[in-house]
N, C-alpha and C positions, 0 to 999 in steps of 0.2 A: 686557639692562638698557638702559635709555633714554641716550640722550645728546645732548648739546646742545654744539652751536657757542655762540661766544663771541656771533653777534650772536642767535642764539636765544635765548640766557639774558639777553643785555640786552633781549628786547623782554619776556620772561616776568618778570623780576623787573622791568622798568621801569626799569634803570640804564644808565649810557651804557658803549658796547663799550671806551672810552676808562678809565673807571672799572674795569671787569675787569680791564683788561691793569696797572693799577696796580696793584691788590689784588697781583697775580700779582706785579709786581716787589718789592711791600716784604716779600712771603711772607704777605699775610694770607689771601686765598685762593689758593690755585695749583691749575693744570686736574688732572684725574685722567690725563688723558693726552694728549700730544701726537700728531698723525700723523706719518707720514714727512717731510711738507712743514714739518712745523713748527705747524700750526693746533692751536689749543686747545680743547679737549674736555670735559665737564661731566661729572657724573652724581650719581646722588638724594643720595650723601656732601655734596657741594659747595653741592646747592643748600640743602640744611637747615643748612649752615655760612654760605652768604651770607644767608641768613633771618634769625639770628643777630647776624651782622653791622651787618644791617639795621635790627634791635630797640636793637640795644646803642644804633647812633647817634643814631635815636630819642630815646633817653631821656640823650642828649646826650654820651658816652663818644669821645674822642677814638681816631683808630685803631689810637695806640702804646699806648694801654689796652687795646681790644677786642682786637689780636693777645695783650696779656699773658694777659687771659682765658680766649682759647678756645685759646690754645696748651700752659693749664696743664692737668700729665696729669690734675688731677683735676676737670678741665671735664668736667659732665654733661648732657647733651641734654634730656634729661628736668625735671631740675631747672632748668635756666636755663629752659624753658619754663613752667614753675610760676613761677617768679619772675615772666616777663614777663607772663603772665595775670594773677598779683595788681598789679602794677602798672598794665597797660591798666585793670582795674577800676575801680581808683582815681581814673585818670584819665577813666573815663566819669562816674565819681559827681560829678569835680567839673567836666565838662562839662554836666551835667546840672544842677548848682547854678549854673552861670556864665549857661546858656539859661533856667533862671524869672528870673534877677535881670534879664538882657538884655529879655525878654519884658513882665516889670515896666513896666521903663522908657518899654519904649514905650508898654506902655498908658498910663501918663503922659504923654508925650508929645501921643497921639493925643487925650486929650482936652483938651489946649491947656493945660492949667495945676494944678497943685496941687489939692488938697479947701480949703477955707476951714473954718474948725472950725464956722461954720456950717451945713454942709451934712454934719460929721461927727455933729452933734448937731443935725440937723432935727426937729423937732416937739417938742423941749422949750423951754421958753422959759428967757430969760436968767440969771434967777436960777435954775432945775434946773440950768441949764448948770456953773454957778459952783459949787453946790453938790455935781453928783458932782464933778468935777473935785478940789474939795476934799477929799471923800472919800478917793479913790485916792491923791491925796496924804500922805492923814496912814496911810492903811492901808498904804502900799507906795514911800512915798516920790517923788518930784518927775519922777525917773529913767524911772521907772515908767510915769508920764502920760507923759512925753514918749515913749518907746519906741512905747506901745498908739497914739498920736494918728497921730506917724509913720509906723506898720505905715499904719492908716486911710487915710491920704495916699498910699501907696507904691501903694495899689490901684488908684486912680481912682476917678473918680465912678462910669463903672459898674461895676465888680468891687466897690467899696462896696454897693452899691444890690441887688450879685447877694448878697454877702455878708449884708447884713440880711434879705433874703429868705430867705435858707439858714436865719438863724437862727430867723424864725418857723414856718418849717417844720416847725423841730424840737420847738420848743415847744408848735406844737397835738398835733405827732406825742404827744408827754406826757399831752397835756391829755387826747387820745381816752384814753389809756391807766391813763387813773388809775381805774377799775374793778378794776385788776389790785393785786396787790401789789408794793411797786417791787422786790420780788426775781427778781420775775417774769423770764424770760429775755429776752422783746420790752422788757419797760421797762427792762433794764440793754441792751441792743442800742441804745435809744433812747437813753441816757444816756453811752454811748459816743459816740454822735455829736455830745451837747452838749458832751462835754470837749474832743475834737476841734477842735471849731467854738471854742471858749474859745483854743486854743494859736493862735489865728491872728492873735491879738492880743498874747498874751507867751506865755512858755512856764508853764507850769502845774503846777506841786509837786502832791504830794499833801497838804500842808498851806493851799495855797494855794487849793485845789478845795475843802476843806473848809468854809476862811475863806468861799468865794464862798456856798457854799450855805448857810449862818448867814447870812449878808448878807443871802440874797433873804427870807428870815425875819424878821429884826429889822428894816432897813430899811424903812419904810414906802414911800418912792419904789419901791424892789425890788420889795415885795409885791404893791403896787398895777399895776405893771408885770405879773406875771404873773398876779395875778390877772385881767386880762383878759380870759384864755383859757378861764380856768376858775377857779371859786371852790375854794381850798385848794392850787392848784399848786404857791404858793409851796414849803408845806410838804411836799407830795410830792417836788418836787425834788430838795430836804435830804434826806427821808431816802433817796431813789435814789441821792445822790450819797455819803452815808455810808457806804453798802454797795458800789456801783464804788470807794472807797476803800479798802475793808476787803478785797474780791477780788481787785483786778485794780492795785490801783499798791502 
């Protein structure tokens, strides 16, 4: 069986030879065996108990706790290490959340300053502007604009710019596709990516996807907006989007 000097286990687990010989005196870890001279000696027991150790403080466990822990008899190796896995998880998901918001920012940054809600609503003129605005307001409330406007801003001008592109994409993606019927599996694929592309501005109910696709319907601005693409999109959308409602949320 392997064994390790006290400065061997401090260079393999990264701790100082000073920190062993403490462990060793308040009994949190102690050597597996000493030599005749007295030198302190390791083995695979020790090092998966300073692993341990290691984890607990991690996750902030003072060391009159972690000795209470792993000294109780019904401490299990297996199990703490199930714990510590779902916890590192946890902790990568919300490093992962911490590095888009960090990432955000700076694209913010990098482009020197805010969106102007003129350049969030470029190519409609000021009274369209007033009027969706208006809209979203009395559909979903004040809260609501401001959240969607804010997302807009939070992108930059070009993650905006990349964003609006994404979403014409998707849109002719439809328009080619209206030959099919929207049960079709390509046109609910495509309609998944419109709902998608929808959450990137608030989060989106399934009643609230519903409301959107009656909108581009009845709406004349809405309509006219898609029909652009294609004459009747509007109303193919609607009913694509009735049926991703009725399958899939």
């Amino acid at each position: 069986m392997t064994r390790y000097s006290v400065k061997e286990l401090s260079e393999l687990a990264k701790v100082s030879v000073r920190t062993l010989h403490y462990y060793d005196q308040i009994d949190l870890l102690k050597p597996s065996f000493r030599s005749d001279k007295g030198y302190r000696f390791y083995e695979r027991k020790q090092l998966l108990m300073l692993q341990q150790i290691l984890f607990y403080k991690e996750l902030g466990f003072s060391l009159q706790d972690i000795h209470s822990v792993i000294s109780d008899p019904t401490f299990d190796l297996i199990d703490a290490l199930e714990s510590h896995k779902k916890e590192l998880l946890k902790q990568s998901r919300n490093l992962q959340q911490l590095m888009h918001t960090v990432e955000k920012t700076l694209s913010e940054l990098k482009n020197n300053k805010m969106m102007k809600d003129s350049e969030i609503y470029q190519g409609f003129t000021a009274n369209e502007v007033k009027s969706m605005r208006q809209e979203v307001t009395d559909r979903w409330g004040a809260q609501q604009l401001k959240e969607t406007e804010d997302r807009i801003r939070a992108m930059g001008k070009a993650g905006w710019e990349d964003t609006q592109q994404k979403g014409e994409d998707i849109n002719q993606l439809l328009a080619d596709l209206m030959d099919l019927s929207p049960e079709d599996l390509n046109v609910q694929e495509a309609i998944t990516l419109h709902y998608r592309h929808m959450n990137l501005f608030y989060e989106v109910s399934k009643e609230r996807y519903l409301g959107l696709g009656n909108m581009y319907v009845e709406d004349e601005r809405f309509r006219a907006y898609y029909e652009k693409y294609r004459t009747g999109l509007a109303h193919f959308i609607n009913q694509a989007i009735e049926i991703y409602c009725e399958k899939s949320l």
